[in-house]
C-alpha positions as CSV (number, residue, x, y, z in Angstrom):
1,X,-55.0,40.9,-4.9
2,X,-52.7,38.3,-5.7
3,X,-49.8,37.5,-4.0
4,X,-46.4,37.7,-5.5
5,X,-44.6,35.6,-3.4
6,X,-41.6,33.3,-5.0
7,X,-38.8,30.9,-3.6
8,X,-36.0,29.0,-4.8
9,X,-34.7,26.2,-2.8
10,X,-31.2,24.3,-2.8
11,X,-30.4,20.9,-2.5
12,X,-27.4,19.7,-1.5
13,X,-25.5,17.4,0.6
14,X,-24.5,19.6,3.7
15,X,-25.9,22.6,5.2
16,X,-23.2,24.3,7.8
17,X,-23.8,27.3,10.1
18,X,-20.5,29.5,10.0
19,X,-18.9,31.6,12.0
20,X,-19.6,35.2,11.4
21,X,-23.5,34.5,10.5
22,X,-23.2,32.3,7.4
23,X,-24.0,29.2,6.2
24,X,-21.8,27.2,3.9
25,X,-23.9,25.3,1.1
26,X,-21.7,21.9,0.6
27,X,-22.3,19.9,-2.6
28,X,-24.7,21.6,-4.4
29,X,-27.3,19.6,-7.0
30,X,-28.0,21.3,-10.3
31,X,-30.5,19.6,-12.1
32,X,-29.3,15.6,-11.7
33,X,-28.3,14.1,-9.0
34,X,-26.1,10.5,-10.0
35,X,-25.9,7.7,-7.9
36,X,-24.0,4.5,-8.7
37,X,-26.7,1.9,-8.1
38,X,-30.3,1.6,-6.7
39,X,-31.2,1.5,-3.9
40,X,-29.4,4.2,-3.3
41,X,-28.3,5.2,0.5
42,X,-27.1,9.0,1.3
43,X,-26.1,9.4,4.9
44,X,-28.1,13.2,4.9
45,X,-29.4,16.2,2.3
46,X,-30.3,19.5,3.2
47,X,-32.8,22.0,1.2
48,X,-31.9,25.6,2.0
49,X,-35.0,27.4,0.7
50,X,-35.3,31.5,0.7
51,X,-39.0,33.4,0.3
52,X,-39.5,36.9,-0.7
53,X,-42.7,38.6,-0.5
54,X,-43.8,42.0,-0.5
55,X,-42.6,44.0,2.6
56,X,-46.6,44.8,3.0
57,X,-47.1,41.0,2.3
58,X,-45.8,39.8,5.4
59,X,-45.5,35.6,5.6
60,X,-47.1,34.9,8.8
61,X,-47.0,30.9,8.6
62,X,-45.1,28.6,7.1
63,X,-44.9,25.2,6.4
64,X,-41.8,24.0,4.0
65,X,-41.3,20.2,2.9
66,X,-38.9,18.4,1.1
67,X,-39.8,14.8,-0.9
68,X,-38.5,12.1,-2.7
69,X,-41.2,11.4,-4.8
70,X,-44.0,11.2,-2.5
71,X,-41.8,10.2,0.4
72,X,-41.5,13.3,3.2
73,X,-37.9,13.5,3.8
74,X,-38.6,16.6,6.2
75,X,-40.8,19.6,7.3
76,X,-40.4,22.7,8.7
77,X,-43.5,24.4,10.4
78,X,-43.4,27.9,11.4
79,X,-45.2,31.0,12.9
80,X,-43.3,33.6,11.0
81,X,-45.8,36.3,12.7
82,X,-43.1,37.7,15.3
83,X,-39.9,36.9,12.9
84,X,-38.8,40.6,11.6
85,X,-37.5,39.5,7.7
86,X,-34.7,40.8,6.0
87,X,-35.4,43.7,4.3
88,X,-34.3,44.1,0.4
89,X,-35.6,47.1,-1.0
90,X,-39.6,46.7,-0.7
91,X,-39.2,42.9,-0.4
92,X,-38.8,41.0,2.3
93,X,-36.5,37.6,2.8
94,X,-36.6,34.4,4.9
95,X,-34.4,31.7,5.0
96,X,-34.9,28.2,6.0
97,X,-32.4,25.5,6.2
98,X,-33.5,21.8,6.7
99,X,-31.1,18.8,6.7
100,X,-32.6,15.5,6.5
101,X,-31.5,11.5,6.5
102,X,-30.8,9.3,6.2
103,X,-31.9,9.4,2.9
104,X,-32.9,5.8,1.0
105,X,-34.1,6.4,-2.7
106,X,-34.9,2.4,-4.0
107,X,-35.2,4.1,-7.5
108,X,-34.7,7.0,-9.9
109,X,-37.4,10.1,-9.0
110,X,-37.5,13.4,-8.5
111,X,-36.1,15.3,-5.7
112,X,-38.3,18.9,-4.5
113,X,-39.5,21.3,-2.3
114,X,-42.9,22.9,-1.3
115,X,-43.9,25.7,0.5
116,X,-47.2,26.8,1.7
117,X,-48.3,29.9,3.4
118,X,-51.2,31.4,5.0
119,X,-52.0,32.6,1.0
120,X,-49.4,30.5,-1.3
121,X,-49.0,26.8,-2.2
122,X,-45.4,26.8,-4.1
123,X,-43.8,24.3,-5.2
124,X,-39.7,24.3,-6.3
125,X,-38.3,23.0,-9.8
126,X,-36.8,19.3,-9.5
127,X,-33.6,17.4,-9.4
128,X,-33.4,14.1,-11.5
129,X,-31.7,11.3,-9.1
130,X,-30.7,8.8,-11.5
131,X,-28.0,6.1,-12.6
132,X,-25.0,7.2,-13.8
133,X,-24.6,4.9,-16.2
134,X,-27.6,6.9,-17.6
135,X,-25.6,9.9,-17.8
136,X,-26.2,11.2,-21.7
């Protein structure tokens, strides 16, 4: 049977753990991220990534990555096997919050995310980095 796992993941320029069990998201990317020049020098990014699978599809590993191009900004490995999810309904959620730098991008690319599981290799949608002086 075919899994029917998905994601989505985040980028931005600050992941903070808040009082009260949240995290703030600071500077969120949306398709294009603009820098003023190449190289290019960010002091960090984070990728906060979320999973859902089918409560009787329990992730038992995990492995989540974020690139620049094919540069490995960071990775996250984990057992999830003993991790009890968040439950939504007859899905299940897990959150993963990576922040990463410095961060030195000596041209325009592609910023993304993959996740692999025990069944799943997924990968996330991209965000541009480019100059803004190539800002349509």
């Amino acid at each position: 049977m075919p899994s029917d796992r998905t994601f989505y993941s985040i980028i931005c320029d600050d992941i903070r753990h808040e009082v009260g069990d949240k995290i703030s998201l600071m500077g969120c990317y949306s398709g294009v991220m603009f820098v003023n020049e190449f190289p290019a020098a960010l002091p960090k990014l984070g990728a906060y990534t979320r999973i859902v699978a089918d409560h009787d599809d329990l992730i038992q590993s995990i492995r989540v990555r974020f690139f620049f191009q094919k540069k490995l900004l960071g990775q996250i490995n984990g057992d999830l096997s003993q991790i009890k999810p968040e439950r939504i309904g007859d899905r299940s959620s897990y959150q993963i919050a990576m922040v990463c730098g410095p961060i030195n991008m000596e041209e325009a690319g592609d910023l993304r995310v993959e996740v692999e599981t025990e069944n799943d290799a997924l990968v996330s949608e991209t965000i541009k980095v480019m100059l803004r002086s190539d800002r349509a």
